[in-house]
C-alpha positions in Angstrom: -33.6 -15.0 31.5 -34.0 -11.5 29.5 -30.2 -11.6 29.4 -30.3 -14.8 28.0 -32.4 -14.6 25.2 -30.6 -11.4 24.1 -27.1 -13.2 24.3 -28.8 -16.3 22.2 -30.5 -13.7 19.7 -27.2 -11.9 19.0 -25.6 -15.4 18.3 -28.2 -16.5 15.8 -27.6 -13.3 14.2 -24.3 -13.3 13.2 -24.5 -16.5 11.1 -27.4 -15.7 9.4 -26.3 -12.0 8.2 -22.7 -13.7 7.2 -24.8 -15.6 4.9 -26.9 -12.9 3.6 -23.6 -11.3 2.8 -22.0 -13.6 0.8 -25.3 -14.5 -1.0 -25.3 -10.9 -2.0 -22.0 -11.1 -3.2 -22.4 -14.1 -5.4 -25.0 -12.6 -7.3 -22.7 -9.3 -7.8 -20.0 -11.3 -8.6 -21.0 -11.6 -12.5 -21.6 -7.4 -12.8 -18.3 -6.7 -10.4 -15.9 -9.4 -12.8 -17.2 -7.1 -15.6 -16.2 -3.8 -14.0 -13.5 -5.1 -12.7 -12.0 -6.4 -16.8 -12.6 -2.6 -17.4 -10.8 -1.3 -14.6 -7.9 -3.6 -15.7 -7.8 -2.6 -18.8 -7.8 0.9 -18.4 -5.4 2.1 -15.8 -4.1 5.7 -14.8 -1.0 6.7 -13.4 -0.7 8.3 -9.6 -2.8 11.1 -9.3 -3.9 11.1 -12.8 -7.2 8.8 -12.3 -9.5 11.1 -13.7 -11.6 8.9 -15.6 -11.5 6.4 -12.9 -12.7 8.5 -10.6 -14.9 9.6 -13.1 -16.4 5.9 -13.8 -16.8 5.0 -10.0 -18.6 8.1 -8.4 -21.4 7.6 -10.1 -21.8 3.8 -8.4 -21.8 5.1 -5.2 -24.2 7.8 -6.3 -27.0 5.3 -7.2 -26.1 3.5 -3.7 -27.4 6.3 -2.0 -24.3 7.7 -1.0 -23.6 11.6 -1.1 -20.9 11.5 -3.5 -18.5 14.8 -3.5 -15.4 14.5 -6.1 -11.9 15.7 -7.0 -11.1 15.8 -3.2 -7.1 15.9 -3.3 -7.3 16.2 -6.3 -8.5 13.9 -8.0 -9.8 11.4 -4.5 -13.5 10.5 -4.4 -15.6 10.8 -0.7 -18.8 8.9 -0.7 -20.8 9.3 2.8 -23.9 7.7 3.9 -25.4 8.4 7.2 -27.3 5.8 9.0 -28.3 7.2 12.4 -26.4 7.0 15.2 -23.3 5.1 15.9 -19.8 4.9 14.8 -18.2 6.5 11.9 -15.9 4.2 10.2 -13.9 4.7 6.2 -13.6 2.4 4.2 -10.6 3.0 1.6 -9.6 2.1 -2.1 -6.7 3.2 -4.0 -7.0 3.8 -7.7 -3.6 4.1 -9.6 -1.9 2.2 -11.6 1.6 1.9 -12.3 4.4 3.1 -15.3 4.7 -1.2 -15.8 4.3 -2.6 -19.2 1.8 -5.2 -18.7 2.8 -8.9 -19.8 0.4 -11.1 -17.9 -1.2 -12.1 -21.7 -4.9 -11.8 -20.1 -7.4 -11.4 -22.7 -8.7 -7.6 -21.4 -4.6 -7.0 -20.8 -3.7 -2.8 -20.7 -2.7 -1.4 -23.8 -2.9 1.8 -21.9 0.2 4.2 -22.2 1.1 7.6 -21.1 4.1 9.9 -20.1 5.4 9.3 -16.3 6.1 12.3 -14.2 10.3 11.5 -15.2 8.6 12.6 -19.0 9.0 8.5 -20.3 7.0 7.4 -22.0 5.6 4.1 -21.0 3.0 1.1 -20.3 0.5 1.2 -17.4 -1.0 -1.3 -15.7 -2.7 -2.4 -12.6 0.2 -3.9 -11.1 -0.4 -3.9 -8.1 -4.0 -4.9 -8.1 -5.9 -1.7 -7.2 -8.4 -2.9 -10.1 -9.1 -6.3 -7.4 -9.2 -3.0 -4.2 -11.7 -1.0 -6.0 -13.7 -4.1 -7.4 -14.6 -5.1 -4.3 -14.9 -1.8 -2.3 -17.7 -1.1 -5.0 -18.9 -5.1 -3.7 -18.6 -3.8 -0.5 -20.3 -0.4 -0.9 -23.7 -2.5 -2.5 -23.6 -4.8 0.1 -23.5 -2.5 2.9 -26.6 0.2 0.9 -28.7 -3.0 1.0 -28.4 -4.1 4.5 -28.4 -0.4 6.0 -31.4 -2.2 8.4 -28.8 -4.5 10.0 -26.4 -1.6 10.9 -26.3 2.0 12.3 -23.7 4.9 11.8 -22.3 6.3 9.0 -19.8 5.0 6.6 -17.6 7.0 4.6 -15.8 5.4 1.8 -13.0 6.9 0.1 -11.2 6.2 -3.0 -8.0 7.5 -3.1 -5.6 8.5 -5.8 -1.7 8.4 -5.3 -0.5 5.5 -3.5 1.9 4.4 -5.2 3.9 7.5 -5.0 3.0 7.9 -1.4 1.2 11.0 -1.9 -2.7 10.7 -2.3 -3.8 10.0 1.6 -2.0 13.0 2.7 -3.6 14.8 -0.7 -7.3 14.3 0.7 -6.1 14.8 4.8 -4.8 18.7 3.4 -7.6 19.0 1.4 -9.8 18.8 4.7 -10.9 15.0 4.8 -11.5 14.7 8.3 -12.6 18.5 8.5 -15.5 18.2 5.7 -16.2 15.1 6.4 -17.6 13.1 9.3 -14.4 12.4 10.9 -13.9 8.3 11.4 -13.4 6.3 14.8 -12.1 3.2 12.9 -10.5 3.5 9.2 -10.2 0.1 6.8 -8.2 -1.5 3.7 -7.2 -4.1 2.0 -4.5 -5.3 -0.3 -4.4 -8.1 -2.3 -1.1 -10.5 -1.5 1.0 -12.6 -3.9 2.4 -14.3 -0.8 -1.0 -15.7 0.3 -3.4 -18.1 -2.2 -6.2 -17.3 -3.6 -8.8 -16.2 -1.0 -6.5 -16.8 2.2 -7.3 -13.7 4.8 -3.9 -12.4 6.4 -3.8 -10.3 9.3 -0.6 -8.4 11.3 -1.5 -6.8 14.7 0.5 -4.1 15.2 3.1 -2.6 12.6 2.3 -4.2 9.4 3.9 -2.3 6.6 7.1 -0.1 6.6 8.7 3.3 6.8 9.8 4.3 3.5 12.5 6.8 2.9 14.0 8.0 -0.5 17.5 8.9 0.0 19.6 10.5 -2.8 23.4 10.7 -2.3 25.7 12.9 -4.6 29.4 11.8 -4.1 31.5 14.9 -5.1 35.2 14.1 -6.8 38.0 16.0 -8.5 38.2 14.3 -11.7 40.5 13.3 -14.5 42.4 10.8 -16.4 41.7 7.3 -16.0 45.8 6.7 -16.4 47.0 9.7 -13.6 44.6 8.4 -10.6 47.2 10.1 -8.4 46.0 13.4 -10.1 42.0 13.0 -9.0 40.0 11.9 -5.8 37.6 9.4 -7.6 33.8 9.3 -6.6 33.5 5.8 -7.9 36.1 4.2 -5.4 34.1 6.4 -2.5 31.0 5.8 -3.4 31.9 1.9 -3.7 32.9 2.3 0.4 29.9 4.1 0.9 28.1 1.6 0.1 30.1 -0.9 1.5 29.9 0.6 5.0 26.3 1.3 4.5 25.4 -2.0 5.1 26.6 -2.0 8.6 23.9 0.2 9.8 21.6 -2.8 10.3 24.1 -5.2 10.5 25.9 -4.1 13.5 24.3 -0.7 15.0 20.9 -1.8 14.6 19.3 -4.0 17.3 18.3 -7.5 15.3 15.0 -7.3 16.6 14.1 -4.6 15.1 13.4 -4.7 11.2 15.2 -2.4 8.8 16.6 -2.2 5.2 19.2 0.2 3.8 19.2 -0.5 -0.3 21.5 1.3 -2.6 19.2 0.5 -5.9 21.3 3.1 -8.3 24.6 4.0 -9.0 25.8 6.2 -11.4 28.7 8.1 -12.7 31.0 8.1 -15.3 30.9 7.9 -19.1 33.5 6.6 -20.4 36.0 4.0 -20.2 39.1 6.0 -19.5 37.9 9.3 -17.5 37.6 9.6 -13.4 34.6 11.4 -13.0 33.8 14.2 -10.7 30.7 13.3 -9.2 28.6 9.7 -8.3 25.3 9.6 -7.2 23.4 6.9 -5.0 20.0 6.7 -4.6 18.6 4.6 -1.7 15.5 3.2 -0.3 15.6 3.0 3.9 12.4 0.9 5.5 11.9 0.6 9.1 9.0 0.4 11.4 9.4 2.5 14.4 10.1 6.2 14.6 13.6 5.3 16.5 15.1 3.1 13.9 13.9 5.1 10.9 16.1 8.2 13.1 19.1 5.4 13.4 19.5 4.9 9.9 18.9 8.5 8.6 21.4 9.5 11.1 24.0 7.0 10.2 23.6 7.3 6.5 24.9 11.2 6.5 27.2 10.0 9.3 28.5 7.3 6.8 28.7 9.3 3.9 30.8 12.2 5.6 32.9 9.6 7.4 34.2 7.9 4.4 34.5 11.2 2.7 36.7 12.2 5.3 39.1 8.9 5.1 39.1 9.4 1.3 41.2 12.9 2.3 38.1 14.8 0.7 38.2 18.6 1.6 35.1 19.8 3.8 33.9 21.9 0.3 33.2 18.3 -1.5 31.4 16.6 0.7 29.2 14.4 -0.4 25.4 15.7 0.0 22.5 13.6 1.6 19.2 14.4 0.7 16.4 12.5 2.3 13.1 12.8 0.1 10.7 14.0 2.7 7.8 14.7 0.1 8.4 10.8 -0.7 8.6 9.4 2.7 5.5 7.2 3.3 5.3 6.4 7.5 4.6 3.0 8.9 1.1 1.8 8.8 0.5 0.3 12.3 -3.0 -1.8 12.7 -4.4 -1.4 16.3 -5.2 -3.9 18.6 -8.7 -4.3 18.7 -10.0 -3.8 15.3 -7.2 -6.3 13.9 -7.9 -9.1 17.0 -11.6 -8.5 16.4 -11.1 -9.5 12.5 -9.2 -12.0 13.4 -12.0 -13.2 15.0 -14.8 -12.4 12.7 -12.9 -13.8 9.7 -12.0 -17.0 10.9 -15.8 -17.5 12.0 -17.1 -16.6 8.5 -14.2 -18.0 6.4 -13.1 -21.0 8.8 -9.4 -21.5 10.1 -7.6 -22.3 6.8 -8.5 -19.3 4.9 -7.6 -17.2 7.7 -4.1 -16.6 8.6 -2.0 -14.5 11.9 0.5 -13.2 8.9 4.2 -11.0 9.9 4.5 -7.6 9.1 6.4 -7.0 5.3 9.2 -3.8 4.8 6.6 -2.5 1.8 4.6 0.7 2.3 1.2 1.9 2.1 0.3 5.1 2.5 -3.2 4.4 4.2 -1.1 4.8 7.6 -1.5 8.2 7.4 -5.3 7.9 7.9 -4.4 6.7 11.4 -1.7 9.1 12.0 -3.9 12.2 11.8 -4.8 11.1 14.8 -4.1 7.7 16.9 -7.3 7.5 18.7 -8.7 6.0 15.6 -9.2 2.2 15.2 -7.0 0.9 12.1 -7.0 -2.0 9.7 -5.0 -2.9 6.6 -5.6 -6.8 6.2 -4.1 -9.0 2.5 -6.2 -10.9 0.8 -4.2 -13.4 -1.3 -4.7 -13.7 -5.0 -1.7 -16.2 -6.2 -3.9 -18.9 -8.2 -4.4 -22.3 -7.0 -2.0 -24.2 -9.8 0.7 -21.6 -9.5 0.4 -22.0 -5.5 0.1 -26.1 -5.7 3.1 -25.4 -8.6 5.3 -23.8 -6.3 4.8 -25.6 -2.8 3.8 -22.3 -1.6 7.2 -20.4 -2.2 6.1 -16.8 -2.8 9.6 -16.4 -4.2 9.0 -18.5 -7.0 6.3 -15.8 -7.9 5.7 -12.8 -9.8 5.4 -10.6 -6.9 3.6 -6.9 -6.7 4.3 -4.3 -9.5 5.6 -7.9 -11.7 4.5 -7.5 -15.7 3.5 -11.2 -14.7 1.1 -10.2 -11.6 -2.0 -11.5 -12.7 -4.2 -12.8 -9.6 -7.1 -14.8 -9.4 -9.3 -11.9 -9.4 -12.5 -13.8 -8.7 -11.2 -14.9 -5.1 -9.7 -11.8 -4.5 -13.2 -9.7 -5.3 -15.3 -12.3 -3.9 -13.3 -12.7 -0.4 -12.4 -9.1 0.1 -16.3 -8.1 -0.8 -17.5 -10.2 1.5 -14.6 -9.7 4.5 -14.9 -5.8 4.4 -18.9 -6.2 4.8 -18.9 -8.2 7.9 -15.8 -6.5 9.2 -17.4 -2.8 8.5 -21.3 -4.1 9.8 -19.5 -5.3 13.0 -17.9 -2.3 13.8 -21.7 -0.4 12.8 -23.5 -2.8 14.2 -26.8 -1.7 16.1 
């Protein structure tokens, strides 16, 4: 009978502290819209989000939360301890991107700066970290109000860097899980223009890609454009390069297994009627698993040397591979539990329509590393879709008839994104605390 009533008290209480949750979040939402109109408006670029971070410490510090700053850099680590239990982290990114923004929105970025390449250019929040930081702050006063209902201690991050793949591994080396209450479960989310406004998605298992930089510099002997006979033209080998290229996943690469090989620039050449000496190629390679990233990295020097070869270039101008290892960002892989458990806990809050088994997608997110550092961690990354009703309805649901991520155009309906993601990363982070 004792059993019983426990079993029926824990029932009653999930409903009731769902409610309590988005009640809370409601009456954020008028303070949160207005933070987030000035995170929109006032992006940085990758590891530049000094005054970001600057504006957002102090909101965890009234929270509660022991704030400590300029943690890789320019990363912000907020802890609060809650007695005993798990530890989970909760992330956000923070950077904007080198985009000029077009979206036409009242509180629209008129921000510019110079990009690491020394152009100078537009920023804006492209990619919708203003919607990820919004609602971790929702999040963040949620979870400092119902400390009673839960026990452990949360550690939430935000993190600079991830569009260039380099801010998770930024606070890891500057001692993240070392200074800091190491977590048993890490969390995210990203806002989706593949999903409408307020739909949950959720991939178990790998959900976003490897991502490999690969820059290829096709040596030539060059010379007149009228005495071809005279040169060994990098443009005609390059062109086979990347002909051939594509044969790595189209017919050494098992079909069930995901992967990309992109040739996104060529260059060589200036003029009209002059062979050049040199080409250069510079690719982007996504996979999921360790084995097929190998495959392709393999097969692209292979490649490259091969055609070389056939092209009766000498072993001194070959061309030269470089794979961008300080750009690589790994495959972020969502465990089992923790993304079967939201599964769970979202469609019960949210109801079946706004919650959605989603596949994995070939973009990257360096919140992977998080779980890397060591696997025995729970993980979650989960989308929270932000295309606008009309433009959804408008569009029969074709994402491709969107402005996707990183678009001028990407203007979601932040609202629904805030709101939603507020609210799911509360009951997702009070279930894994819960007492």
């Amino acid at each position: 009978m004792k059993k019983l009533l426990l079993a029926t008290a824990a029932l009653l209480a999930t409903p009731v502290s769902a409610a309590t949750v988005r009640e809370g979040v409601a009456a954020d939402m008028p303070q949160l819209m207005s933070l987030y109109r000035e995170l929109h408006a006032s992006p940085e670029l990758s590891m530049a989000e000094v005054k970001t971070a600057a504006r957002l410490a102090p909101e965890l510090r009234k929270l509660g939360f022991k704030v400590t700053e300029k943690v890789g850099k320019t990363g912000v680590v907020a802890v609060m301890e809650n007695g005993a239990g798990p530890v989970l982290l909760v992330r956000a990114d923070m950077d904007g991107l080198p985009v000029v923004e077009q979206t036409g929105l009242p509180f629209s970025s008129k921000v510019r700066a110079t990009a690491r390449s020394g152009v100078e250019t537009g920023v804006m929040h492209a990619c919708g970290h203003d919607t990820h930081m919004t609602a971790f702050i929702g999040a963040a006063r949620r979870l400092a109000a119902l400390k009673g209902q839960w026990s452990g201690t949360l550690v939430m991050i935000l993190q600079p860097g991830e569009e260039t793949g380099e801010g998770a591994k930024a606070m890891l080396d500057d001692g993240l899980y070392q200074r800091f209450p190491k977590p048993s479960a890490v969390m995210a989310f990203h806002d989706s223009a593949g999903l409408a406004a307020g739909v949950i998605g959720v991939t178990t298992g790998y959900a976003l890609a490897n991502v490999d930089s690969v820059d290829i510099t096709v040596k030539g002997v060059g010379g007149h454009g009228a005495y071809p006979q005279t040169t060994k033209d990098p443009i005609v080998l390059a062109s086979r390069i990347v002909s051939t290229l594509q044969t790595l996943v189209s017919r050494e690469n098992n079909p069930a297994d995901p992967a990309v090989v992109t040739v996104g620039s060529f260059q060589a050449g200036a003029k009209h009627n002059i062979i050049s000496d040199e080409a250069r190629l510079q690719l982007t390679v996504r996979s999921y698993t360790p084995e097929v990233r190998k495959l392709l990295l393999d097969g692209i020097r292979r490649i490259a040397r091969g055609e070389a070869i056939a092209s009766g270039m000498p072993d001194d101008r070959m061309p030269v591979v470089t794979v961008r290892e300080e750009m690589f960002t790994p495959a972020t892989f969502n465990t089992e539990k923790l993304s079967s458990r939201a599964l769970e806990l979202f469609t019960a809050n949210f109801g079946s329509e706004r919650v959605k088994r989603v596949p994995a997608v070939m973009g990257g997110e360096d919140f992977s590393r998080f779980w890397l550092a060591d696997k025995s961690i729970e993980s979650l990354i989960f989308w929270v879709g932000g295309v606008p009703a009309k433009q959804w309805q408008a569009a029969n649901g074709d994402a491709a008839k969107l402005p996707s991520l990183h678009s001028p155009f990407w203007a979601p309906e932040a609202e629904a994104v805030i709101s939603t993601a507020a609210e799911a990363m509360t009951v997702a982070a009070m279930d894994v605390l819960k007492k």
